[in-house]
N, C-alpha and C positions, 0 to 999 in steps of 0.2 A: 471509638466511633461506631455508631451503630448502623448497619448497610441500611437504606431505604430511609432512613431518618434526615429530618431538614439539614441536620450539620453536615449528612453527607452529600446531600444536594447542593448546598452552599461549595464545599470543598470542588467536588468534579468540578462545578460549573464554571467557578474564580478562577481556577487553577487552569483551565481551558484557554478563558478568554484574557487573563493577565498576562502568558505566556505568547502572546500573537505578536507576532512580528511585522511588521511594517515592511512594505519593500512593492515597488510596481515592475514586473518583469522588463518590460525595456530600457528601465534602468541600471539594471546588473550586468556584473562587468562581463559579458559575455567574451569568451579569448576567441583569439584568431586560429581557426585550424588548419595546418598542414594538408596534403590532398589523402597520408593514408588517416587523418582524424577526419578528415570528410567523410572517407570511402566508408570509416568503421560508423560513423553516427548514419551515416545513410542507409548502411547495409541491415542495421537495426529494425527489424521487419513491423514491432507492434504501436507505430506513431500513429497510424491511423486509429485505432483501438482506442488508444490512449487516449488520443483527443477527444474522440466521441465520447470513450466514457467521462471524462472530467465533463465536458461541454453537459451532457446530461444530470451528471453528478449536481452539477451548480443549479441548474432547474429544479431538480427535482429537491432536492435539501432545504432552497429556498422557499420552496412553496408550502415543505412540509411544515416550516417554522412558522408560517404565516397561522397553519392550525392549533397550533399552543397556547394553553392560557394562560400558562403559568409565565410569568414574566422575566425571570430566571431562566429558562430553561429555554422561552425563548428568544432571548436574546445570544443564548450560547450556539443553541442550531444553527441560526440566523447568521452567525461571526463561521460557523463551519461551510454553511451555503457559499458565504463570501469567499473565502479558503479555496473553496473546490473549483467557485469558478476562475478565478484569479488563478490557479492550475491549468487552466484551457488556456488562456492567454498566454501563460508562461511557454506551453507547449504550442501553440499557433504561433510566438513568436521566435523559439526556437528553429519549427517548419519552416516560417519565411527568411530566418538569417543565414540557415545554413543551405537552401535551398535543397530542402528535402523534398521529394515528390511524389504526395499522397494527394487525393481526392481528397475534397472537401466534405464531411461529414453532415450528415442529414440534419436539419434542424429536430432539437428534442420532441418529444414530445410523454407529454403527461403522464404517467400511468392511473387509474381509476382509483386503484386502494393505495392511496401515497403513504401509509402509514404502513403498508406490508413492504411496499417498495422502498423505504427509507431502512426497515430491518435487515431485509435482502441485500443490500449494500452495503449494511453498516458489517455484517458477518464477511461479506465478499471483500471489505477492505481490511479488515481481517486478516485473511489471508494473503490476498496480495502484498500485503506491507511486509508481513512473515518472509515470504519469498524474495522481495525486493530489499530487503536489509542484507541476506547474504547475497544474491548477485551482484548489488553494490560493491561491496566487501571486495570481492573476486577480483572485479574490473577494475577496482580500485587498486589495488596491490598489484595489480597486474600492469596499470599504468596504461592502462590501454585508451585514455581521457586525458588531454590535459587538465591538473589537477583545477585549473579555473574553472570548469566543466564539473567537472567534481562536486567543488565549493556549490552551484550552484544548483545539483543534481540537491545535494544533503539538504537545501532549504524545504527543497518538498520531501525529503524522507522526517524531516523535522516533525512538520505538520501533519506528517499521515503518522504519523507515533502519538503525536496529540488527539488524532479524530480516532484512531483506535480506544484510547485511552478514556477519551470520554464517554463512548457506544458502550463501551461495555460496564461503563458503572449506570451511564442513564437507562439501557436495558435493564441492568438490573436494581434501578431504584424504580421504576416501571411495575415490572413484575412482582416488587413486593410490596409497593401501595396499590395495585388493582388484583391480588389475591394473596399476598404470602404463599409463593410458589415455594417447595421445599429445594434446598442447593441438588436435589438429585433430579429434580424434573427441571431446573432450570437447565442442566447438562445435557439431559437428554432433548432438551428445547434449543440448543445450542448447534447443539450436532446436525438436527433436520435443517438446521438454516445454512451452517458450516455444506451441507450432502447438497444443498439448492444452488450454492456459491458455486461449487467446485462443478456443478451440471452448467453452471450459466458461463464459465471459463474454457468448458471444452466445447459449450454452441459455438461460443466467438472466437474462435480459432479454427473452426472446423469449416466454416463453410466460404470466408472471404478468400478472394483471389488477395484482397490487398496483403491477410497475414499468412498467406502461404505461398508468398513469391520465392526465389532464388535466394534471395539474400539470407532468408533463414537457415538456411544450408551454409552459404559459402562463410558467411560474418558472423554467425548467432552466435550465440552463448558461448556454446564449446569454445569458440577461439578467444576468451578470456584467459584461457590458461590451456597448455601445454597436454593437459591431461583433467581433465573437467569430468571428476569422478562424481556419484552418489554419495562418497562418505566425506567427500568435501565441502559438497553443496550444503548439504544437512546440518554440519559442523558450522559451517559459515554462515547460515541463517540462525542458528541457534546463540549462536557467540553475539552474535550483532544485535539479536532480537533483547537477548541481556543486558545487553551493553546501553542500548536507546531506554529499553523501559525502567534502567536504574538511576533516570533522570526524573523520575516521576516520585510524588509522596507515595511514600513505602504505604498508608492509608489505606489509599487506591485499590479497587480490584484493577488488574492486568487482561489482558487476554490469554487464556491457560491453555485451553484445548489442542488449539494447532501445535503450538510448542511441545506439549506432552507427546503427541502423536507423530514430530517428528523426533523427540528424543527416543521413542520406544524403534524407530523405523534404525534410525542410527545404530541403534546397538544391535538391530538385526542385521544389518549393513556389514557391520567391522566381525560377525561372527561368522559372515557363511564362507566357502570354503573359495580359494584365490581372489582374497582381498589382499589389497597393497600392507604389504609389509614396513613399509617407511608413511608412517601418518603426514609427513610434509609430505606437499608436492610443490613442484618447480612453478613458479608463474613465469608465463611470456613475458618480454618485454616487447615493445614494438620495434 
């Protein structure tokens, strides 16, 4: 199959929207949690973030599909708009069942060039999903969720394996019907979006009180496991990232970048000098 060509357009795009799953958040079996499964889903500091960003994600995607001509293509956006915002929902009704206590997040609003800001996102989930497959992992094996909680987290790691999966073949069926970019400038076109992503993740962290309270300290990450190393982390987004996108037509382009560049950080990792010597480590239990 030839990148850029109709068949590959057909492919991403079927393959997209036949894989979508049906399901309305306040219908899933959400479990009942004990007060330290309260304490831990409360203490979880980036709920406000989150919602914001889905709540805008869903705007913004849907609006961008309203600009496509192509009918294909936008029907598939259009089925990702739906996705992202049905994500809000799922996390506002998460907010309201567990009674999590965030401010209610600003209604979206528009950006001017929707078509750079649909790229700027689709790189930026990119990344996030890379990250968010092995912190899953961790927390996961670590038990630190009832596994209902779990089941119900994985539906939207599902679909952000799906929305990556598709960004990155229609970017690059994009790119090679409005110029046959060469695969080295597409890389390099990659990385400057990848370098905007990873700027727009340390703004949103950086200046709210809501994602720099207490709890990111006392509940964060680190207490998924015992010892919540770098060569762990690395290893378990990597495993994970393999594991989600060997669910896809082998066809497909994947998303390559960030994975490479954490496989090279990995093996910087396990070489400098007082790394753990036993590659296991212990998960908590609760």
């Amino acid at each position: 199959m030839k990148l850029g060509s109709e068949a590959h357009k057909e492919l991403f795009c079927r393959s997209f929207m036949d894989s979508h799953v049906k399901f309305e958040p306040e219908q899933l079996p959400w479990p009942t949690l004990d007060s330290i499964g309260l304490e831990r889903l409360r203490g979880i500091p980036f709920w406000f973030e989150a919602l914001r960003t889905e709540l805008n994600a869903g705007a913004m995607v849907n609006t961008f599909a309203a600009t496509i001509d192509d009918p294909l293509l936008q029907d598939a956006i259009a089925l990702q708009g739906f996705e992202e915002s049905r994500h809000g929902k799922l996390i506002e009704f998460l907010v309201n069942h567990y009674d999590i206590q965030i401010s209610r997040p600003p209604e979206p609003v528009l950006p001017s060039d929707i078509k750079t800001a649909f790229l700027d996102f689709g790189f930026g989930e990119c990344l996030d999903s890379f990250l968010a497959f092995g912190l899953f992992e961790i927390a996961r094996q670590a038990n630190y969720f009832p596994q209902g909680l779990f089941d119900i987290f994985n539906h939207i790691l599902d679909e952000e394996a799906r929305h990556i999966m598709f960004f990155v073949n229609w970017v690059t069926y994009q790119q090679i019907n409005q110029g046959g970019n060469p695969t080295w400038l597409r890389g390099v076109y990659a990385l400057w979006h990848y370098g905007r992503a990873f700027q727009d993740k340390i703004q949103a962290f950086s200046g709210s009180i809501e994602d720099q309270n207490e709890g990111f300290t006392a509940t964060g990450a680190s207490n998924f496991t015992d010892d919540l190393t770098p060569e762990l982390f690395l290893s378990s987004c990597l495993q994970e990232n393999t594991r989600r996108m060997s669910a896809f037509d082998k066809q497909l382009l994947q998303p390559r970048l960030i994975p490479r560049l954490a496989a090279i950080a990995l093996r910087l990792v396990r070489i400098v000098p007082g790394r753990q010597s036993n590659p296991t480590t212990q998960f908590s239990k609760p």
